[in-house]
SEDREN-469076 format. One record per residue (C-alpha): x, y, z; residue in three letters. Coordinates in pm, whole numbers, padded with zeros to 5 digits, always signed. Example, Ala and Ser with C-alpha at 12.3 -4.5 7.8 and 13.67 -1.06 7.14 Angstrom:
residues 2
+01230-00450+00780ALA+01367-00106+00714SER
end
This chain:
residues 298
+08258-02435-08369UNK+08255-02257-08667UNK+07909-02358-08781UNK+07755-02173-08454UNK+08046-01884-08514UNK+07888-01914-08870UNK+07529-01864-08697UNK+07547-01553-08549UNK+07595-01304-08768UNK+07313-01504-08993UNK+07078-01474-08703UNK+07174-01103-08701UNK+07106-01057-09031UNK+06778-01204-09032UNK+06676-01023-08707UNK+06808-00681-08826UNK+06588-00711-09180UNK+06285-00854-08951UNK+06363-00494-08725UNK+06350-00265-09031UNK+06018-00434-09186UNK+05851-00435-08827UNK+05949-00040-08754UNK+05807+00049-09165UNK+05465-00068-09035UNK+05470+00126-08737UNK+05531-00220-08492UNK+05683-00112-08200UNK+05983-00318-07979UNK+05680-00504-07747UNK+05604-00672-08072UNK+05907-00723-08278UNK+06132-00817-08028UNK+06001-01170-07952UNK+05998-01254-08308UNK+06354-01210-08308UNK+06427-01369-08015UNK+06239-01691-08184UNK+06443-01613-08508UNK+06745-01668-08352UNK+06671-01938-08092UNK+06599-02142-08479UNK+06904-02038-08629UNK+07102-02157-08315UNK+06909-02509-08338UNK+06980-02571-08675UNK+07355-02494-08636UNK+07373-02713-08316UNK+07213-03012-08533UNK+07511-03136-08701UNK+07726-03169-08349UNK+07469-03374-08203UNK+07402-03520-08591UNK+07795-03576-08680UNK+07968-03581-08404UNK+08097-03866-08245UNK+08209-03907-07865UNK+08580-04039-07877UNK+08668-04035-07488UNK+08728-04331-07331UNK+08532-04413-06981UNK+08769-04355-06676UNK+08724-04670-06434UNK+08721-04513-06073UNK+09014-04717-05884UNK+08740-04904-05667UNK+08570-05021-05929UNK+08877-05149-06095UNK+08985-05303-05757UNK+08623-05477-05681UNK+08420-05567-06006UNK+08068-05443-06062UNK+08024-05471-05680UNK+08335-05205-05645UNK+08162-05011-05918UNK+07813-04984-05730UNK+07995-04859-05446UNK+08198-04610-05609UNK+07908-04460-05760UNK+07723-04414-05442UNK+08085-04291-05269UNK+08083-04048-05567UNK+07703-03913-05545UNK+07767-03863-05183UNK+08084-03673-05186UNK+07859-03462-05456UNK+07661-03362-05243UNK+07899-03320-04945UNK+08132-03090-05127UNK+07902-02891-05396UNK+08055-02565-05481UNK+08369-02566-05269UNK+08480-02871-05412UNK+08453-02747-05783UNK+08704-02493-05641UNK+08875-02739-05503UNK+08927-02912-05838UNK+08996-02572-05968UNK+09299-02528-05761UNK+09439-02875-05810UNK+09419-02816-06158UNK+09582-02456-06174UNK+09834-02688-05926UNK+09949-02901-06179UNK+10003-02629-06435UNK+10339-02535-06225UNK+10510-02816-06431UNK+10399-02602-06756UNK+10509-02245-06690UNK+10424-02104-07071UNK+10099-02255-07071UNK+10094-02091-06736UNK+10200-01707-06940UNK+09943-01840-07184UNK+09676-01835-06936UNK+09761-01480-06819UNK+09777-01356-07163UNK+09467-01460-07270UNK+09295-01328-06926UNK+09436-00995-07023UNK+09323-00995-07370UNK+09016-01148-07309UNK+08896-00838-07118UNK+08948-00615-07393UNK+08790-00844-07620UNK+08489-00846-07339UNK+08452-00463-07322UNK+08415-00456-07743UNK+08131-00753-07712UNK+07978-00617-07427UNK+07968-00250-07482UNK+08036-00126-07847UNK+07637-00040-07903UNK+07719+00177-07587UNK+07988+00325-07736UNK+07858+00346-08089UNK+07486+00546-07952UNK+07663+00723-07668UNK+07963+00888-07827UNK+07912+00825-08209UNK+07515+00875-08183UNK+07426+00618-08342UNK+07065+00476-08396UNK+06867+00135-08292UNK+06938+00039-08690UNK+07297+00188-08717UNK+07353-00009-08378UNK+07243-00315-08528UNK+07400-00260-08872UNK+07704-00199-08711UNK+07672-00572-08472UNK+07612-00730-08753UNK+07939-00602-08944UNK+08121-00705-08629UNK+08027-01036-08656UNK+08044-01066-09028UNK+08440-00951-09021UNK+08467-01240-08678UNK+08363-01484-08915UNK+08580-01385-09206UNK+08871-01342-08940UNK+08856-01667-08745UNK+08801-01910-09074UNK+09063-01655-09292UNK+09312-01590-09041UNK+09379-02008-08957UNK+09551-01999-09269UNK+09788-01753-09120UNK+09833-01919-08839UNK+09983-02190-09024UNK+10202-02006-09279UNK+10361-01744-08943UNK+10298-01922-08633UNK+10024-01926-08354UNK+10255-01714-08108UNK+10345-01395-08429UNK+09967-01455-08543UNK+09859-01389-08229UNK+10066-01079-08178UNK+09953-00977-08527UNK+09655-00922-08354UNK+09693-00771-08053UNK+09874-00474-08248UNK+09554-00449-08444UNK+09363-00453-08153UNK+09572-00143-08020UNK+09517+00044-08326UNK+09184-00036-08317UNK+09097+00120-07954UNK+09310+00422-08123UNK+09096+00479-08364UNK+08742+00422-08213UNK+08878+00636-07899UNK+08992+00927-08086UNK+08815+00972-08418UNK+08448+01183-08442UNK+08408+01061-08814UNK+08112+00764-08848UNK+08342+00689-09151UNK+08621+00623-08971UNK+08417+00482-08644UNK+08314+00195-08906UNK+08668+00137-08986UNK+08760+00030-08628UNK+08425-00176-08610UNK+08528-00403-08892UNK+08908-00415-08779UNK+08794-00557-08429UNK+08555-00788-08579UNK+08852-00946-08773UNK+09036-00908-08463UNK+08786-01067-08254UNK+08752-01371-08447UNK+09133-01404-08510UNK+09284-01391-08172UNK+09010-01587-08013UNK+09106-01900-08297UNK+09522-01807-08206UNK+09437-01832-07845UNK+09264-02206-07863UNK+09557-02292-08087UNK+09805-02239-07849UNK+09618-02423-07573UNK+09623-02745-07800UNK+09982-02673-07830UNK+10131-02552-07511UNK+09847-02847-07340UNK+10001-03211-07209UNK+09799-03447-07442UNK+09699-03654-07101UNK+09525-03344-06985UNK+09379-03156-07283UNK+09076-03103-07154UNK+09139-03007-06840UNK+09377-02734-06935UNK+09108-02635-07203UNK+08867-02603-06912UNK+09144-02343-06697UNK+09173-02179-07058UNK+08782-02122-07032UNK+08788-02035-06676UNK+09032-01756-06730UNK+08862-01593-07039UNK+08484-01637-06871UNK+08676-01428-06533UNK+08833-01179-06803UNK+08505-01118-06945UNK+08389-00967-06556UNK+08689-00782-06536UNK+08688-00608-06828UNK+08347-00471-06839UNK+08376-00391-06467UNK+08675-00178-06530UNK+08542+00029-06813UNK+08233+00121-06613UNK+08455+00203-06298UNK+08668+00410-06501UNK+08333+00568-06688UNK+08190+00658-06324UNK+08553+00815-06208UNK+08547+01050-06500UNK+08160+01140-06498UNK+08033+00925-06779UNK+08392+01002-07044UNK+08331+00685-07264UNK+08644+00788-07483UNK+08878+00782-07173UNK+08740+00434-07071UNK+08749+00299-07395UNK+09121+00398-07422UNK+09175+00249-07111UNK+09038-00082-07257UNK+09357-00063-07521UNK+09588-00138-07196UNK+09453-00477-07187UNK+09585-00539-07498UNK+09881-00378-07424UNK+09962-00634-07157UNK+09873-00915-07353UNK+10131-00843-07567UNK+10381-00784-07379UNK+10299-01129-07180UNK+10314-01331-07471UNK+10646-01166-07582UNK+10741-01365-07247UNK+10577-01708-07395UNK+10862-01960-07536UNK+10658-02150-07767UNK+10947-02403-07832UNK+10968-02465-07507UNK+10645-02456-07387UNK+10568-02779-07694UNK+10849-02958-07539UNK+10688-02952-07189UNK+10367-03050-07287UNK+10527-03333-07507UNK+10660-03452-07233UNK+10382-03461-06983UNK
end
């Protein structure tokens, strides 16, 4: 994880020099664009060589119950029972699955709050990815380099936060780490939505990469803790679920709110700080103690 969190802001780097040298010889975005679309599919298969490299697969093979109950004959016809409830059930069975998973989390309430915390977060968090260049050429005025420049420091300072700010987590907690940065979040949307200084502009942009990085490493910490050990994965995957469904929401409510007040990007923006907002008043909710004990127990 933190060798392709490592790889981004490298791959930014490298495209954002390749930009500037293109544009000083007059190429135009037809022709430098694919190179850096090549530059970074590299940079992303080097850093995925060492998972597939060092990595080792440690899960053990689930027997399906008729296979246990018959030999290889009862494993033949499990598989074939398996491939053709596959195709039986496609899609609505994967939401099936979904629901009987969200089902079992009723025996873990705070990993439960957990889930709605980082949903509400998580949308913030999407609006920053997803629209700062926006923001930054829109309101600020930015240009294609600033724009890039300013990526790039976003992803530098996620870097720095999420391999810095583990360290915290350890010496404070997850659940006060976490808040740590939801507060800085706040202040950040503060800033960026009222200031008309690039100096200051750049100030927010590094504080939400450190954010960024930070309360996305607090937020998979807690899973592993407030997650039975029998079911780690599977809570992992509702964890995923509910930060890929923030990332819609988010987005789709600063452009609604953009398109109610005739293109404001500073009102929408500061609409985005609610999100954090409500994350932290959700995880004020979260009992950490007793959320370990639960999952301990299951």
């Amino acid at each position: 994880m933190k060798t392709f969190r490592t790889s981004l802001p490298i791959a930014l780097g490298l495209s954002l020099a390749y930009v500037i040298s293109a544009q000083s010889r007059g190429e135009t975005a037809e022709q430098f664009v694919p190179i850096t679309m090549l530059i970074t599919a590299v940079i992303y298969a080097l850093a995925a060589l060492p998972t597939f490299l060092i990595l080792r697969e440690r899960a053990v093979p689930q027997v399906p119950p008729v296979a246990a109950a018959s030999g290889p004959a009862g494993v033949r016809q499990s598989e074939q029972l398996g491939t053709g409830r596959e195709r039986k059930r496609g899609w609505l069975g994967s939401l099936l699955d979904l629901r009987e998973s969200a089902r079992r989390t009723v025996a873990f309430p705070d990993f439960r709050r957990l889930l709605w915390t980082g949903a509400a977060y998580q949308a913030g968090i999407a609006v920053v990815i997803a629209l700062a260049a926006v923001y930054a050429e829109q309101v600020m005025g930015f240009a294609q380099q600033e724009t890039m420049a300013l990526i790039f420091l976003v992803n530098v300072a996620s870097a720095a936060g999420a391999f810095l700010f583990g360290y915290a987590q350890d010496r404070i907690g997850h659940k006060p780490a976490l808040a740590v940065t939801l507060v800085a979040w706040i202040a950040m949307v503060l800033i960026a939505s009222f200031t008309s200084t690039r100096a200051l502009f750049w100030v927010a942009a590094t504080l939400a990469g450190l954010c960024m990085g930070s309360s996305q490493s607090c937020g998979r910490a807690l899973v592993g803790v407030l997650a039975p050990s029998s079911r780690l994965a599977e809570f992992y995957g509702l964890w995923a679920f509910a930060t890929r469904l923030a990332a819609v929401i988010g987005p789709l409510t600063y452009g609604l709110v953009t398109w109610m007040t005739d293109g404001n990007h500073r009102i929408a923006f500061l609409v985005t700080g609610l999100f954090f907002v409500l994350g932290l008043v959700l995880l004020a909710r979260l009992d950490l103690h007793r959320g370990a004990r639960a999952a301990a127990a299951g």
